[in-house]
N, C-alpha and C positions, 0 to 999 in steps of 0.2 A: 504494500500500500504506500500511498506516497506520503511525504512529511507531513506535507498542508493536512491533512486529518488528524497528526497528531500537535499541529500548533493550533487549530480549530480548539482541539481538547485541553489545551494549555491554557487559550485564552478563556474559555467557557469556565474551569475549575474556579482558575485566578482571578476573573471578574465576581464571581460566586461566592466562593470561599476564603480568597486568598491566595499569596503566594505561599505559606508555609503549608498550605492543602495538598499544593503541586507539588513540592517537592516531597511530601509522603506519599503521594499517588506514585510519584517518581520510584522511590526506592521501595513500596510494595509491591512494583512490579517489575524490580532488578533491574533500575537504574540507578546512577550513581543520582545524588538530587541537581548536582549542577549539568545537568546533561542537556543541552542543546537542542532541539531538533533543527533542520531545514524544509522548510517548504517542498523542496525540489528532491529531497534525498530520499531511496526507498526504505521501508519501513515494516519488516517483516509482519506479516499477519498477526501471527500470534504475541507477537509484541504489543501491537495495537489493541488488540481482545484484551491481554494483560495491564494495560495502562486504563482501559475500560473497568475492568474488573477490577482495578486498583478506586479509581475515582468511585465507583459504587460502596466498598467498602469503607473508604476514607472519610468518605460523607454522610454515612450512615443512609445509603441510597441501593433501591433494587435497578439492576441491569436496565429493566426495561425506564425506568424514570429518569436513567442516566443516558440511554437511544434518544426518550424524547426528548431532553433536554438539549442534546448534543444537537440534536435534529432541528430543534427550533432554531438554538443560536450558527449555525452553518447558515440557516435560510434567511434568519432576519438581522445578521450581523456579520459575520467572515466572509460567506462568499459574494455577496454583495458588493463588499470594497474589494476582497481580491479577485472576484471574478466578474465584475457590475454590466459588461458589455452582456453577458447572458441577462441580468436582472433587468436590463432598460430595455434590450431588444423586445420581450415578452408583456404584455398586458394583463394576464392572468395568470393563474396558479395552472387552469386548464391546459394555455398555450404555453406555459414553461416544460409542464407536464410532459404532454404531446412532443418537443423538441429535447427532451432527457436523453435518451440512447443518441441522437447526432452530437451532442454536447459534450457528451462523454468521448466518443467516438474523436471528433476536432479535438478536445482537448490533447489528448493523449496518443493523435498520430506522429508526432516526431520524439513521444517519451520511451526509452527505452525499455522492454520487458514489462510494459503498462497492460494491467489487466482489468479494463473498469468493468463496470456491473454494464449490463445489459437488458434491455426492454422491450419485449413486443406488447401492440395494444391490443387492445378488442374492446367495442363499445356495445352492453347491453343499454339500450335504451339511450335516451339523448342527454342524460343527468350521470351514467353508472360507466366509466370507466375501469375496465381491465388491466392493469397492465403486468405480464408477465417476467418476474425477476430471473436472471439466469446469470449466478458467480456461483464461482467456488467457494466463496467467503464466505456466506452462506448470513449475511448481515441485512438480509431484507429487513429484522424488525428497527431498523433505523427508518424506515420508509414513512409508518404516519408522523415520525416526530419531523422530519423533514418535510413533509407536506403540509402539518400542522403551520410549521415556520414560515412556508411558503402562502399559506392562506392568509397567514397575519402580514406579511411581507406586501400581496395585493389588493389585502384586504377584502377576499373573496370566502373565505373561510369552508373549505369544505372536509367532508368526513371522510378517514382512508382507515381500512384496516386488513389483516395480513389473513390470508388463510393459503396455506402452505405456500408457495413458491410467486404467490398472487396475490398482487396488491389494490382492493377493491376502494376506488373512490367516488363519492359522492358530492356532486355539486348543486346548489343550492339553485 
């Protein structure tokens, strides 16, 4: 995975918490506490799980409060300034939605050994999007906290929720 997810998770603890948060989340998940990330640098899986799973404990926080969480401030905070061309381009949570897998896709063709998630749609009815997740990573349930962000981000607010491999959203 790449840095930018684990400086997302840096900045998310340390606005939250604190910096002395980060640095236990740091070394519960066998880092040294002055450990750096880069944006750009990759970032083994299970490292990231671990720094997950560290922030959860650290905070006295379940897994899944710490996806949404994570999930909101990527949407309505981090990727915005680091990535704002996707944010402005798009009008809605729908049509950011809808452009997810190309996004991923542009992002990550000149990164090396880059594995982003993946999306096919399907639309039941004109309100109930589909959209089918496909990694390895196996971190769908990052998905409504990120859409949640995304709602509050266009201020369109709609409902998403996970049932196996399939990310069921509901617009208003």
């Amino acid at each position: 995975m790449k840095g930018t997810i684990v400086k997302c998770m840096e900045e998310l603890v340390t606005a939250k918490f604190g910096a002395a948060q980060w640095k236990e989340t740091l070394t519960k998940a066998g880092f040294a506490e002055s450990k750096m990330f880069s944006g750009l640098e990759d970032v083994a899986d299970g490292q990231v799980l671990a720094l997950m799973n560290a922030a959860a404990e650290t905070n006295s926080l379940s897994m899944a409060q710490v996806m949404n969480a994570f999930g909101e401030h990527w949407s309505t905070v981090y990727a915005p300034a680091v990535y704002k061309v996707y944010f402005t381009s798009a009008k809605s949570t729908r049509e950011f939605l809808l452009r997810l897998d190309e996004i991923h896709v542009a992002m990550t063709r000149t990164v090396k050994d880059a594995k982003p998630p993946r999306f096919q749609y399907e639309w039941q009815g004109d309100k109930h999007l589909v959209m089918t997740y496909h990694s390895n990573r196996g971190l769908v349930a990052l998905m409504p906290g990120l859409i949640a962000g995304l709602g509050k981000y266009y201020k369109d607010h709609p409902v998403a929720k996970v049932i196996g491999n399939k990310v069921h959203v509901e617009f208003a």
